[in-house]
C-alpha angles and dihedrals in degrees: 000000000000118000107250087222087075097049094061084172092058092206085171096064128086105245097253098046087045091057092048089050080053095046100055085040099062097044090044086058103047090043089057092049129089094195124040128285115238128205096262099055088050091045084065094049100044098027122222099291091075134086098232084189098047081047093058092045101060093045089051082048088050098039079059108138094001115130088247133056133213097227134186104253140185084321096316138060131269140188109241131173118241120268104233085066105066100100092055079055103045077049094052095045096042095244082130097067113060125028109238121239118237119241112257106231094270098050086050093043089045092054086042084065097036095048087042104037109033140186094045140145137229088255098053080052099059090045088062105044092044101240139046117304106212116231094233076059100053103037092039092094091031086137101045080038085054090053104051098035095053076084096091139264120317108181127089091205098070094163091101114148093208127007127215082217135356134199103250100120 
């Protein structure tokens, strides 16, 4: 028996039950994604013969009164949790509970670099600042620097010996 993953058409399927398979095929994809999906990417899993926006409109109607939404992107759809409920989340995730403290200018200017350059080194900070970066510096916003540098690299210059961070999340 062929796998139906490779008949994205699904000539085989009565319509209703075929635009139940895409359904669940599209919103499969753009749950398993961390960035958003764009048509394309949905076109390969679904094939030509199908409305992706018909698709996507009967998952949002379906996703009607659930805690989550399916939302138009960066030229593609997410899945985003409703705003009403980001209090419930920050509480979740502690963010309640301690005010955070703002970065100063240099540890802003530091994760700038680090975000834009990696991987980079101490020592390739402190070339381009023009004087030492202590490690306690550096290393101070590790956790917000993670974040933003699990992008991707940024640097054209990707030769580095031995990164501050790398992208291997």
């Amino acid at each position: 028996m062929a796998k139906r993953t490779r008949q994205p058409e699904l000539v085989d399927l009565a319509p209703d039950l075929r635009r139940r398979e895409w359904m669940g095929r599209v919103e499969a994809v753009i749950f398993a994604s961390p960035q958003p999906v764009t048509r394309e990417t949905l076109a390969r899993v679904v094939g030509s013969s199908c409305s992706l926006d018909l698709i996507i409109e009967d998952i949002r109607e379906e996703l009607r009164g659930r805690p989550y939404d399916l939302v138009a992107v960066a030229g593609g759809w997410q899945h985003r949790t409703r705003k009403g409920l980001a209090d419930a989340i920050r509480a979740a995730r502690g963010f309640d509970q301690a005010p955070v403290k703002p970065l100063s200018q240099s540890e802003s200017l530091i994760l700038l670099c680090v975000a834009y350059l990696q991987p980079i080194t101490r020592a390739q900070l402190g070339a381009f600042f023009g004087k030492e970066v202590s490690r306690e510096r550096a290393y101070a916003n590790t956790h917000i620097s993670m974040s933003v540098a699990r992008w991707g690299l940024r640097s054209a210059n990707s030769a580095f010996a031995s990164p501050l961070m790398s992208t291997g999340a």
